[in-house]
N, C-alpha and C positions, 0 to 999 in steps of 0.2 A: 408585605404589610405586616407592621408587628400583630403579635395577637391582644385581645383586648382579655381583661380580666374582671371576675366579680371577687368580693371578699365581702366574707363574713366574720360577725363578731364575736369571737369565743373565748371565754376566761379575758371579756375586754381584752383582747387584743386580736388585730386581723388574721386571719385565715384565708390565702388567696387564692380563688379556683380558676388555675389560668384556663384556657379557653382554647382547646382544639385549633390547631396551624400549621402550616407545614412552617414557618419561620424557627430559626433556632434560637433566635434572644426574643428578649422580651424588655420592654420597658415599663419601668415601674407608674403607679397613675399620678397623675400630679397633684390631687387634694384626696384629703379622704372622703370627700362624696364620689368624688370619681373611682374610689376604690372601695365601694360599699353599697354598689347601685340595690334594688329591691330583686330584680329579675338577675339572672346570671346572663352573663354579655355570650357572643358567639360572633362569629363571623359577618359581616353585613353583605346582603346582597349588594349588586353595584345599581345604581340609580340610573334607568334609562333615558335617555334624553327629551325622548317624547312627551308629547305635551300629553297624551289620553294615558289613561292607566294603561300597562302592560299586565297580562295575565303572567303571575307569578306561578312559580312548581310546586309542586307538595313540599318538595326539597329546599327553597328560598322560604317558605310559610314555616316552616319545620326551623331553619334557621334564624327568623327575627325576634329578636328579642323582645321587640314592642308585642309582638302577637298576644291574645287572650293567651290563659296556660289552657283551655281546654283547645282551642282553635291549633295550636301547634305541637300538642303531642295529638291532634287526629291527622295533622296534616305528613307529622314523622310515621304515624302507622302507616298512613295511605303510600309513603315513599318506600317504605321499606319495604312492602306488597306489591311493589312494582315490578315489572318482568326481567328487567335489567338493572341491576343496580351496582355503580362499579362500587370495589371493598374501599375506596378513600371515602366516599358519599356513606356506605352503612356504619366505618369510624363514626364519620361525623355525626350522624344523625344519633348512635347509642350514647354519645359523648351526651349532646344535645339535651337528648332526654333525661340522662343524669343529672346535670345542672339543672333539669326544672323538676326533678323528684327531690334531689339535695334542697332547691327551694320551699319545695311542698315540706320540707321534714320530713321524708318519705326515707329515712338515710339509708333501709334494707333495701330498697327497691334501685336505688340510686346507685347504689355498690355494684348491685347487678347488669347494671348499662355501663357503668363501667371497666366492670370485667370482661363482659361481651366487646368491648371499644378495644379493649387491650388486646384481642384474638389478632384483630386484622394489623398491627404491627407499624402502626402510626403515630410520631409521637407520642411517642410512650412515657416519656418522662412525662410529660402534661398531664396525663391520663392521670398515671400513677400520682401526681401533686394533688389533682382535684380528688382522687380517693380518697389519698390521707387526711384532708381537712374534713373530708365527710366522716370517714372514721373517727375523726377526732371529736368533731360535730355531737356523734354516736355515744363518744365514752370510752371507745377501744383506741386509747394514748399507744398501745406497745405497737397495734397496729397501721396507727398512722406513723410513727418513726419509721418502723418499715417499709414505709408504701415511700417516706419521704427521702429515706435515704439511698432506695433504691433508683426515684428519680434522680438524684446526683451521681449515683454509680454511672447512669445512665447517660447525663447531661453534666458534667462539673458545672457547664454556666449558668442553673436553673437556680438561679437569685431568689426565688421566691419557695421551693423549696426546699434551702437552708433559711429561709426567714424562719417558716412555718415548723421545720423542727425546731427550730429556738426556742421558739412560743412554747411547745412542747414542756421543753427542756425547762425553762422558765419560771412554766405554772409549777413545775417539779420542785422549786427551788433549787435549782441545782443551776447557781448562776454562769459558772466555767465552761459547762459545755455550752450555754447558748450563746454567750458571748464567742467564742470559737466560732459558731454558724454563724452570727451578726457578721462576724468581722470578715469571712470567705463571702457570705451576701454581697458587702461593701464593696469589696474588691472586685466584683464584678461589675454592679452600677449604685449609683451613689441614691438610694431615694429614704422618702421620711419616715417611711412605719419600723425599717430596720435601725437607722438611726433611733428611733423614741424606742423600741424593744430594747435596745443594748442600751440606751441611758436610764432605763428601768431594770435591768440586769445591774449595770454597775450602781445603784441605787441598792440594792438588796446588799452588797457588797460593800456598801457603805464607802465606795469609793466615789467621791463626793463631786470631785474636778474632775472627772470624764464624765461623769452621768452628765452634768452640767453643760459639755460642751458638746454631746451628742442633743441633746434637747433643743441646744442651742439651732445647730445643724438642722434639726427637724423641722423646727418651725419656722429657721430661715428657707425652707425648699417651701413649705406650705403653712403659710400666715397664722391661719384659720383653722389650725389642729388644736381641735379642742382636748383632746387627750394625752397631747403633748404637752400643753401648756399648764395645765393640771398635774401633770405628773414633775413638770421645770418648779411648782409652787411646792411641792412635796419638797424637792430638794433643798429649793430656798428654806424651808422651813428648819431641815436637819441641821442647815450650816448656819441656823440663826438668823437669818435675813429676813426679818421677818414682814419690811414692809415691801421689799421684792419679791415674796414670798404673794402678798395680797394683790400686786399688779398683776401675776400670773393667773392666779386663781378670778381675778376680777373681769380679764379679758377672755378667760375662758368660760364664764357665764357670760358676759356680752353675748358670746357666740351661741352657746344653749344655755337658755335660763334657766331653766331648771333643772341644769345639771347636781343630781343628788351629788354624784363624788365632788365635785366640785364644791358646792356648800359645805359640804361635809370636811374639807381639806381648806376651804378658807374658814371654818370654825377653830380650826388649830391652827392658823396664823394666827389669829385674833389669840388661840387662848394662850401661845405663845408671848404676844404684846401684852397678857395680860388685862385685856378689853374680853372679860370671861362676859358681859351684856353681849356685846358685840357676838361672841362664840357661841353664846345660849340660844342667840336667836338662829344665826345660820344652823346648829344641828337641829334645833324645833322645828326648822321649814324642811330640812332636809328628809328629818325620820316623818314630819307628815305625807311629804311627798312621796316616802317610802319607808312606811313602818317594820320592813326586815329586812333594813339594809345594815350591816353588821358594821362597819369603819365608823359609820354614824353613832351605834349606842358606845364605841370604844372611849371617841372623842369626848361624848358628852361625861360619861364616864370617869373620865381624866378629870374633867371640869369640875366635877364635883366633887371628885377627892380635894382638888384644888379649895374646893370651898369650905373642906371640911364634913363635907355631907355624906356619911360612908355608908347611908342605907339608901340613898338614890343611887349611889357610886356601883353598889351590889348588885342592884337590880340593872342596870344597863351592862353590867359586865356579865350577869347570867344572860340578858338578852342575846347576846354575840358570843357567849362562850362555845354552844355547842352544836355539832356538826355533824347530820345524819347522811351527809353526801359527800363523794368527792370530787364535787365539780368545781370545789373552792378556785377561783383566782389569788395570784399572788397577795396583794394586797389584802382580801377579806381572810387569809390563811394567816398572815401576819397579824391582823388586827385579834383573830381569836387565840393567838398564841398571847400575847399582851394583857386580851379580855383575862383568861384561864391564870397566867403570873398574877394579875391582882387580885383576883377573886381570894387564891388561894392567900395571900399577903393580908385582906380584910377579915379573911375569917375568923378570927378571936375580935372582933368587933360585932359579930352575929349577938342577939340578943338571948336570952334564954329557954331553952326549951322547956314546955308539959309535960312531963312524958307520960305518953299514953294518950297525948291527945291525936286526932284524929279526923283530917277537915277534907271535905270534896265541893269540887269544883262541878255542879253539872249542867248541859248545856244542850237545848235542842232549839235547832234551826228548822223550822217550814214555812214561816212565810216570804216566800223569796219574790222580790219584787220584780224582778226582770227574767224569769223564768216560771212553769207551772209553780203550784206549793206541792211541797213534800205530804205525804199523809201523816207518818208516823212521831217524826221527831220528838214533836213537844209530848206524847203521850209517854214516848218508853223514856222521857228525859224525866218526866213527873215521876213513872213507874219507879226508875233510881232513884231520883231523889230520897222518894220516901223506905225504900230497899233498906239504904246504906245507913238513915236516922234509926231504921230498926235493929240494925247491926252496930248500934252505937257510937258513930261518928258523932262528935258533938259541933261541929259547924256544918252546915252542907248547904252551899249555894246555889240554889236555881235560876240561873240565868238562860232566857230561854228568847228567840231573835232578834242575834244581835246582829247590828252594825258593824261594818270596820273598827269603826274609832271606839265605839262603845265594847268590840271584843277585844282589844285592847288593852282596852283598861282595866276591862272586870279581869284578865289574865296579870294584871300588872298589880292589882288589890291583892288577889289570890296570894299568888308569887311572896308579898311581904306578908302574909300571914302563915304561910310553912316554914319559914324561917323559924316557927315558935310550936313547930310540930312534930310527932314523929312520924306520921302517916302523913303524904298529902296523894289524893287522886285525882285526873279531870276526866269525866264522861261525857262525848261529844258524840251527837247523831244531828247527821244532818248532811248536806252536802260535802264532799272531799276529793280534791283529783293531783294526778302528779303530772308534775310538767319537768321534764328532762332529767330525774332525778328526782328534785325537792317537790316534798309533799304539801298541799294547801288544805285548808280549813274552810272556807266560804262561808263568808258573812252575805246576811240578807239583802243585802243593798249592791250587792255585787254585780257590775257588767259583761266582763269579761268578754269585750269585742275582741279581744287579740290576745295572746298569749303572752305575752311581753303585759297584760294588765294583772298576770295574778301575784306578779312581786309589789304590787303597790294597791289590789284591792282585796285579796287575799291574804291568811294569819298563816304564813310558812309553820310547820310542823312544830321546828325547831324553838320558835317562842312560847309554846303549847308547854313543850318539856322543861325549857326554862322557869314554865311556872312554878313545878313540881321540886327543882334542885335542891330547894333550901331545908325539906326535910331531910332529917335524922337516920329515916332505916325507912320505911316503904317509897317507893315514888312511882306512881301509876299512872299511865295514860289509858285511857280505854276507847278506841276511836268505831264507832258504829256509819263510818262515814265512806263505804266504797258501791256505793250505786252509781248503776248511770247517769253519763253527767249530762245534762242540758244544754248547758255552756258551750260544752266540744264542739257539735254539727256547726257552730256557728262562729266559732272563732276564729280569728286570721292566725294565720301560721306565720309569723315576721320573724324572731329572733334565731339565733343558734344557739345550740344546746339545749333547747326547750321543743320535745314533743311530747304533745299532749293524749294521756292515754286515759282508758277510765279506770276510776276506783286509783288504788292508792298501792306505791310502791314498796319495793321491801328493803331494810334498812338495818344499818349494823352500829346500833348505839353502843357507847360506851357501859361496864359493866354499873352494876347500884341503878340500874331503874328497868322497868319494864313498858312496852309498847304492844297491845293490844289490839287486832285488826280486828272489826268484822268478818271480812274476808283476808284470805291471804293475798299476797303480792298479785297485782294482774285482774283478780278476780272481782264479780260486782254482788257485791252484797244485798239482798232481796230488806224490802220495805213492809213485807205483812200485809198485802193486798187482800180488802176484806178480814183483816182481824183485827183488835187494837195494837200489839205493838207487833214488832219484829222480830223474824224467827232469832238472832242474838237476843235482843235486849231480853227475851224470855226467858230465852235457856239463863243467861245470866244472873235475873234477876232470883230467879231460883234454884239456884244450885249457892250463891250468897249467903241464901238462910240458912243452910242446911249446917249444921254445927261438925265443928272437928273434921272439916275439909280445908288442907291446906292449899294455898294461893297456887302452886305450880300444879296441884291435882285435879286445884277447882276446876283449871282454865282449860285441863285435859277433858272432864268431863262436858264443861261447855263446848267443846269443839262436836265431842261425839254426840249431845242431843243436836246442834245444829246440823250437824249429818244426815240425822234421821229423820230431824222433824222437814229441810230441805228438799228428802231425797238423795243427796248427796250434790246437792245442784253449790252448797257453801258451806267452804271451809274456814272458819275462824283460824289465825294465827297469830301467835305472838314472837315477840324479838325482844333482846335484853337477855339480859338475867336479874335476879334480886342476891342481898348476900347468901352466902351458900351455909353463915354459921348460925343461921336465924329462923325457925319455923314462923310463917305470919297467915294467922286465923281470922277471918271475918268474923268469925261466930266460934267461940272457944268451944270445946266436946262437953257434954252437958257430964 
């Protein structure tokens, strides 16, 4: 019996955890539902014939994949505590439990059931495939190559193991070598997700008539690939076809409607035909459906230069320019290369700056509707407010629980008004958490059933900084937002790449601006229980006034009253740098 696989989605594209067997091939799944289930497949017990139930083993409970996840990892403890257990049954069962820590997100715990699987000396090449997608899962890419390449040392016929370095290889841009793995996959069995990998490889390559006929291929094995046919509209669009371009992209929303990429790539067919109506609307549905999806503000972007309009054009190419992770996918890594070219090409269309002026954005979140309310937000956001009006900022805006849509916008006002600044700063307290990398902002109105909602109810980091780009010589973020989150206990864990930790992670911007934590990476920043504001927002607020303290000294000092006034329980940290030829004073030395 072949063995059955789960796959996961990463950098959009599958990752497939083959699945414990003593078989040496393996057949690839014939739709992508069938190779994307939610649970990770394993082996099926056989069905007895009898009519009354049979009592099943710990061992058979431990293996169904339909089981609750808490019912089958007590029934894999109870097997492995058993007084005999041959080493192919404790393979299985460590395998077992990986795939359902991999699915929990659990990916340290997961590595370790499948290190322990690896001891007893059973398919091992499997073993070693389903690490490397966890590893990759993780973030550690050099890792997963390794785990992937060593299952082909191990197995040449392990098709899904040269898929899954492809992907690799891929998100790398480095289209040669994954084409190289596409094509040894191929030659072993012919299935869809290798086919649409290498006609997105050769797409990067601009090699226009293979991508085209791997696409082809892919959706002739399976109809209903919706990320094939989307990515066949892409092509269509490079080679100009641009009304085969909108059948593709049209039949791939048939299939999921609300596919953002998909609006978002039949918005550039349209704005290719020149029906920029037609394109305006698909990216407006698109970035509503998902306000930080990046290919979406590139497109609209495009469109407006198209129109002439080079201060909407600005602003949607800062929205997508910059990249405080590296989890990018191909595509969102191209769209910011594109964003970053025109930005820089508009820049003598920027209008004129004040200088010396001097504007902040500030911002506290506590009334949160589908969670307790915070205590302190709106207080130490007022506290700033009035801080930085006494430090002579002459704009400072209080924007205090917002909405999605509404933090949005007041970030997208902001945004064109630094454009005409030389200081811009945003102060935000209130909720904040990271999920697999990128860091969110939480507006009040937020769900966050599942972690796969904080890309579309959540203000990604990254548009936060965007606000700030357009000045001159300061650009500050100041984020008061790493407490425990609420959200977490409660979320589904669905996606890959995406685990949900609290407080907010640590990140390696680009030089000319600075990023400001409450806490450092990891850590949960304390809310001032029983006082009015928060041990930061205090220490911050007054060390501010204090004249003839520079910015990089200030923030040193702020770390060290948080220390004390904490106890040492939080440490403030910042990321960035500012220019290194410019001293910048809140409060000039009297």
């Amino acid at each position: 019996m072949a063995p059955l696989r789960s796959c996961v989605q990463a950098f959009g594209i599958c990752l497939a955890l083959t699945v414990l067997s003593a078989s040496a091939d393996a057949q690839s799944p014939s739709s992508p539902e069938q190779a994307a289930p939610q649970q990770p497949e394993t082996l099926a017990a056989p069905q007895a014939p009898a009519k009354a139930p049979v009592p099943r083993s710990d061992f058979e409970i431990c293996q169904d994949t339909k089981a609750a996840t808490k019912v089958a990892l007590s029934a894999c403890d109870r097997a492995l505590s058993a007084s005999v257990v041959p080493d192919e049954q404790k393979a299985k069962i460590h395998y077992r439990r990986g795939h359902i820590f991999a699915n929990l997100r659990n990916y340290d715990r997961a590595i370790q059931e499948y290190d322990v699987a690896l001891t007893f000396n059973l398919a091992a090449d499997q073993i070693l495939n389903s690490r490397g997608s966890t590893k990759a899962n993780k973030g550690d890419f050099d890792g997963a190559v390794a785990d992937f390449t060593e299952a082909v040392r191990l197995r040449p016929s392990n098709s899904w193991a040269l898929n899954n370095r492809g992907n690799i290889y891929l998100n790398r841009g480095d289209a040669d070598r994954a084409i190289a793995d596409y094509d040894a996959a191929l030659k072993i069995q012919n299935f869809a997700m290798a086919h649409m990998n290498r006609g997105r490889a050769y797409t990067l390559k601009n090699d226009l008539d293979r991508a085209r006929a791997d696409l082809d291929e892919a959706v002739r094995l399976v109809p209903k690939f919706e990320f094939a046919l989307r990515s066949r509209c892409q092509v269509q669009i490079l080679r100009n076809l641009f009304d085969r371009a909108l059948e593709d992209c049209n039949a791939a929303l048939e299939i999921v409607p609300n596919s953002v990429a998909a609006l978002a790539r039949r918005g550039d067919a349209y704005r290719g035909k020149d029906d920029l109506n037609a394109a305006l609307s698909d990216y407006d549905k698109a970035l509503n459906l998902n306000p930080n999806f990046v290919p979406g503000y590139v497109g609209r972007g495009q469109l407006y230069e198209k129109r002439g309009d080079s201060n909407r054009a600005r602003a949607d190419y800062r929205s997508a320019a910059f990249a405080l992770t590296r989890f990018d996918d191909i595509d969102t890594a191209q769209a910011r290369i594109v964003a970053r070219e025109r930005l820089n090409a508009l820049a003598k269309a920027q209008g004129p700056v004040t200088p010396g002026r001097r504007i902040a954005l500030v911002i506290g979140n506590t009334a949160y509707k589908n969670v307790s309310p915070l205590e302190n937000p709106v207080r130490d956001a007022a506290m700033m407010a009035q801080t930085l009006r006494s430090t002579g900022f002459q704009t400072v805006t209080l924007a205090n629980d917002l909405s999605r849509d509404k933090f949005f916008e007041t970030l997208r006002t902001f945004a064109k008004d630094a454009e005409s600044a030389d200081w811009a700063l945003v102060y935000y307290a209130g909720h904040g958490l990271e999920i697999g990398g990128v860091n969110y902002l939480v507006p009040v109105d937020a769900r966050l059933k599942a972690d796969r909602d904080a890309e579309t109810e959540a203000v990604a980091l990254e548009q936060v900084i965007a606000s700030v780009q357009g000045a001159r010589k300061l650009k500050l973020v100041i984020l008061d937002a790493c407490r425990d989150n609420p959200f977490v206990p409660k979320m589904q864990r669905s996606i890959a790449l995406r685990l949900v930790n609290k407080g907010l992670s640590n990140i390696e911007p680009d030089a000319g601006f600075m990023v400001v934590y409450g806490a450092k990476a990891g850590e949960t920043a304390l809310d001032g229980e029983g006082t009015q504001n928060s041990p930061f927002a205090t220490a911050l607020a007054r060390n501010i006034k204090t004249p003839g303290i520079e910015i990089r000294k200030l923030l040193d000092t702020v770390r060290d009253d948080v220390l004390a006034a904490t106890k040492k329980q939080q440490q403030p940290f910042h990321y960035g740098s500012l220019p290194g030829r410019e001293d910048f004073f809140f409060v000039a030395a009297k």
